[in-house]
C-alpha positions in Angstrom: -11.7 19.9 -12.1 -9.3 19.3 -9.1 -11.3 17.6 -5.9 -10.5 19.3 -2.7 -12.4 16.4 -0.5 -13.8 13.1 -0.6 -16.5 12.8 -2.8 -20.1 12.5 -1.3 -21.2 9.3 -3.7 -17.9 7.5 -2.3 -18.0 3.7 -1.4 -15.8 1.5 0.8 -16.3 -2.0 -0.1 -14.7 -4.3 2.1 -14.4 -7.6 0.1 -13.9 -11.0 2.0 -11.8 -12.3 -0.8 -9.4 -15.5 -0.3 -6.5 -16.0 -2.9 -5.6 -20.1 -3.4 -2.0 -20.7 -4.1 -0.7 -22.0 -7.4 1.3 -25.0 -6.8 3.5 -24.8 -10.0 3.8 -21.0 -8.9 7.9 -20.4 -9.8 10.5 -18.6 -6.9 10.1 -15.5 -9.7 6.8 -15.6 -10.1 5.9 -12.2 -11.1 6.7 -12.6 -15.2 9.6 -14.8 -14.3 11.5 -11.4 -13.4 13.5 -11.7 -9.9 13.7 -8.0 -9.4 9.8 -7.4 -9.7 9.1 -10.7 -7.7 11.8 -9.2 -5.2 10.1 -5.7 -4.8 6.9 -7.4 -4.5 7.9 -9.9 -2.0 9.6 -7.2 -0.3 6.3 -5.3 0.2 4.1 -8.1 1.0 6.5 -8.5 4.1 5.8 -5.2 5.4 2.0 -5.2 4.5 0.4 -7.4 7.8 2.7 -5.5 10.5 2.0 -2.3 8.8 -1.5 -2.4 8.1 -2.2 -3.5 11.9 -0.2 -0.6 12.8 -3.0 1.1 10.2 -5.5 0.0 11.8 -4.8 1.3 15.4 -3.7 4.6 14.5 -6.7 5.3 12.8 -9.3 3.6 15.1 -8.2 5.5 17.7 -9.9 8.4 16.4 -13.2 7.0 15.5 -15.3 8.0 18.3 -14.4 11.8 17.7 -14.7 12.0 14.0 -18.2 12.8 12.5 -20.3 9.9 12.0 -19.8 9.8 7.7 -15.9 9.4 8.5 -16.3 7.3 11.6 -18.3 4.5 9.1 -15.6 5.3 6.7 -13.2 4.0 9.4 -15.1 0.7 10.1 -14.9 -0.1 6.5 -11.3 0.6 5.8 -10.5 -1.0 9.2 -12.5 -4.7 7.8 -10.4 -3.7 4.1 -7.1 -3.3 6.3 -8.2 -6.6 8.2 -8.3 -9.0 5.0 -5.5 -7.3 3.2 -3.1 -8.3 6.5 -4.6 -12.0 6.2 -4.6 -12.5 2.5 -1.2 -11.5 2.8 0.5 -13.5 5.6 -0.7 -16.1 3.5 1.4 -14.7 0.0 4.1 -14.3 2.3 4.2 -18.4 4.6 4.4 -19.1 0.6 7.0 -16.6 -0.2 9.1 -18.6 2.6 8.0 -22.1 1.4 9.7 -21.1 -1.7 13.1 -21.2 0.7 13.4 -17.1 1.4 14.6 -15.9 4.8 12.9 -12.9 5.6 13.4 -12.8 9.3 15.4 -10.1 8.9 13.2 -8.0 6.6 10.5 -8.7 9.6 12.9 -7.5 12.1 13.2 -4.6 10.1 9.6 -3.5 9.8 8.7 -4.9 13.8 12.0 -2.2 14.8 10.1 0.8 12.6 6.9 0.1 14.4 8.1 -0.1 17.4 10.2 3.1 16.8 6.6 4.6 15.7 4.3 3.5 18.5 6.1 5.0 21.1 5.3 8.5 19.3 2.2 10.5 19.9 -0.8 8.8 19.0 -1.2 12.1 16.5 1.9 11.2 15.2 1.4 7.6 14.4 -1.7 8.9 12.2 0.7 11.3 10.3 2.7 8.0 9.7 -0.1 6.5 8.6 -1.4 9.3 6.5 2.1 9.5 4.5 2.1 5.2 3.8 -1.6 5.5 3.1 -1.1 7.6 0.1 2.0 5.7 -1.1 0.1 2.8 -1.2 -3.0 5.0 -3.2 -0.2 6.0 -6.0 1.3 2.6 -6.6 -2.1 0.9 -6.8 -3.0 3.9 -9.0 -0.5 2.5 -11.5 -1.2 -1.1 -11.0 -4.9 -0.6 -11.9 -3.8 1.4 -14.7 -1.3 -0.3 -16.2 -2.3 -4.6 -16.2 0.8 -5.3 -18.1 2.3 -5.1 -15.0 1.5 -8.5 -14.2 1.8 -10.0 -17.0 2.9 -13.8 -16.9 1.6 -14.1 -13.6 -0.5 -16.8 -12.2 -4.4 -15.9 -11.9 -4.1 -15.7 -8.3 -1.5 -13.6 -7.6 -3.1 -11.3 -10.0 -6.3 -11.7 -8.5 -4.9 -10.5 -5.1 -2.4 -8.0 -5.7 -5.1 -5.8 -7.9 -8.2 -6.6 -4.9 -5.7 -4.6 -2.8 -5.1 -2.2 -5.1 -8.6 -1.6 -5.6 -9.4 -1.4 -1.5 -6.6 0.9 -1.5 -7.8 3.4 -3.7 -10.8 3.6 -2.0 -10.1 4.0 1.6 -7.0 6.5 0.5 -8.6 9.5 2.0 -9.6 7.8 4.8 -6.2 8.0 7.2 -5.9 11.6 6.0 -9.6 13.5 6.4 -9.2 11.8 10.2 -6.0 13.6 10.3 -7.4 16.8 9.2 -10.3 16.6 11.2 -7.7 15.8 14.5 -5.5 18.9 13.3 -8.8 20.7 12.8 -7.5 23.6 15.2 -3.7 23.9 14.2 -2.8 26.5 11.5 -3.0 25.8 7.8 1.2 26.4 7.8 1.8 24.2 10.4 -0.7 21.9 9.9 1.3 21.3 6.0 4.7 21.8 7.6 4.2 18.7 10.2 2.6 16.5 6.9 5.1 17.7 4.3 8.2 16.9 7.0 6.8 13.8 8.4 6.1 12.5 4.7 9.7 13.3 3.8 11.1 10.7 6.2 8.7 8.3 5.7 9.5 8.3 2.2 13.2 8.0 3.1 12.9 5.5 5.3 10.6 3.1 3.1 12.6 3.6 0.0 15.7 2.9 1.8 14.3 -0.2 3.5 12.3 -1.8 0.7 15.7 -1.4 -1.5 17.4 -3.1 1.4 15.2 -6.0 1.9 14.8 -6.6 -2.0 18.3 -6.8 -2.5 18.7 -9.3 0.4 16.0 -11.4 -1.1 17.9 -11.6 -4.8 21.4 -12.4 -2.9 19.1 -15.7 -1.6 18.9 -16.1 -5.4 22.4 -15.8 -6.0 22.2 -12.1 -7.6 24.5 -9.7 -5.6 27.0 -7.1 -6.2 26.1 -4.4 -9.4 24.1 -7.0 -11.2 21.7 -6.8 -8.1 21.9 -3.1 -8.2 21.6 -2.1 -11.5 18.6 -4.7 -12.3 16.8 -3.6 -9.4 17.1 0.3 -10.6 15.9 -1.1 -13.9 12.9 -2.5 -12.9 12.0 0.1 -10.1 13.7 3.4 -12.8 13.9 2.2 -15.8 11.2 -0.5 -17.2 8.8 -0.6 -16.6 9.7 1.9 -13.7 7.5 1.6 -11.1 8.7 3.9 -8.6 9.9 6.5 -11.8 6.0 6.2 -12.8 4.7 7.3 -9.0 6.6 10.9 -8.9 4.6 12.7 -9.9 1.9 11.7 -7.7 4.2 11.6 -4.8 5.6 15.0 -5.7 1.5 16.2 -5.7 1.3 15.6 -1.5 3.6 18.6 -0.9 1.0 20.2 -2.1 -0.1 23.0 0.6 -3.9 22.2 -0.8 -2.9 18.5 -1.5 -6.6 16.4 -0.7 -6.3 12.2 -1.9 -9.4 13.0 -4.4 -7.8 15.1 -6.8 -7.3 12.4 -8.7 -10.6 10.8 -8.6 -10.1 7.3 -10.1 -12.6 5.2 -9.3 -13.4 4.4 -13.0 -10.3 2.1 -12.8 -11.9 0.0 -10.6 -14.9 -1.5 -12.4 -13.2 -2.6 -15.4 -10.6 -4.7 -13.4 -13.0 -6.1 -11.0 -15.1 -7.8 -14.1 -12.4 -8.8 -15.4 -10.5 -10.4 -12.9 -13.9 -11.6 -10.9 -12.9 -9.3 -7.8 -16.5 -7.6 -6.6 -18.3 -8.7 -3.9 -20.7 -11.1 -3.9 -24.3 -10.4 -3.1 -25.4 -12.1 -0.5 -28.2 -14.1 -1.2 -32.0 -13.0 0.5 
């Protein structure tokens, strides 16, 4: 049975993890592929600035949100907190490796910028439409491990912990949303998300591409070959945006709620296995 809110038993586990680097980690280090470790790397630029940019849009709210969601919001903001340090650190190795992404920085510090000088209402809706592209792509990295296959322990280790957080916390942006919107009309209140989630999408399919493709000309790839192998990876196999369509096509919904697809039974399995839960702390 479809869920049309966030389920009661729901927990947000905020989990102070800290990834070591490898230090025979290749330049392609997801599988030895450069178009997944481009897309990847791509990403990880965008995730500290954006995930601030989480953070305040959705903490802005807290004190007028009932007190279940408001502790929902301290626990997403501490998940949002270590995913933007765990990654700044993937991403100072990213440019060790010899990448320039001043430009893909530029890029995402332009958008925000662009973003914050909306409506505070607004930036939530922003946040609400990244939140759940972030949910559908960790969906499919929980589910599908092969994913990372020939890639080093760590990188593993931290690119499934924030998938885990993310499925979590992925109605977290959106029931403050609707609680905000409480008094607007059903129609409108879908017309604004549906519109505003269109040009999001747009925009970071567009920009990602972008920034991927100018990390594989640092590699020398350019041209058609760049193109075509980046389509492959993202379209083709093991298509990882052709995968997420589905899902994506599922928030136009006009009933559309994050816990439809409940699937918090992903997360147990790949925390044992790849030692991700939170420790106890010791009495």
């Amino acid at each position: 049975m479809a869920r049309t809110a966030t389920p009661d038993d729901l927990e947000i586990t905020p989990r102070n993890r800290k990834f070591t680097d490898d230090p025979h980690r290749p330049r392609w280090w997801l599988g030895g592929d450069p178009y997944a470790s481009a897309w990847h790397n791509a990403l990880s630029i965008t995730f500290p600035a954006g995930e601030t940019f989480f953070i305040e849009s959705v903490r802005r709210f807290q004190k007028d949100v009932p007190p279940a969601l408001a502790a929902q919001i301290k626990d997403f903001v501490r998940q949002e907190a270590f995913h933007t340090r765990e990654h700044n650190s993937f991403n100072a190795r990213v440019i060790e490796a010899g990448y320039d992404v001043s430009t893909a920085l530029k890029r995402v510090e332009d958008s925000l910028a662009e973003a914050r000088e909306g409506h505070p209402v607004a930036q939530l809706s922003i946040t609400v439409s990244l939140e759940h592209f972030t949910a559908i792509f960790a969906h499919l990295a929980l589910k599908d491990l092969k994913l990372y296959a020939g890639t080093d322990r760590e990188s593993q280790r931290m690119w499934l912990w924030h998938a885990i957080e993310e499925i979590e916390h992925k109605s977290v942006a959106y029931d403050t949303y609707a609680h905000v919107m409480r008094d607007v009309s059903p129609l409108k209140r879908w017309g604004i998300r549906c519109a505003v989630f269109a040009r999001v999408s747009k925009d970071f399919m567009l920009k990602r591409w972008t920034d991927a493709l100018n990390l594989l000309a640092q590699d020398g790839i350019t041209g058609l070959r760049a193109r075509l192998g980046l389509a492959g990876y993202l379209l083709g196999r093991p298509g990882v945006v052709r995968r997420v369509a589905l899902p994506w096509l599922a928030y136009f919904q006009p009933g559309f709620h994050p816990w439809q697809v409940d699937d918090r039974n992903l997360i147990a399995d790949v925390e044992s296995l790849y030692d991700l839960a939170e420790p106890v702390a010791a009495e």
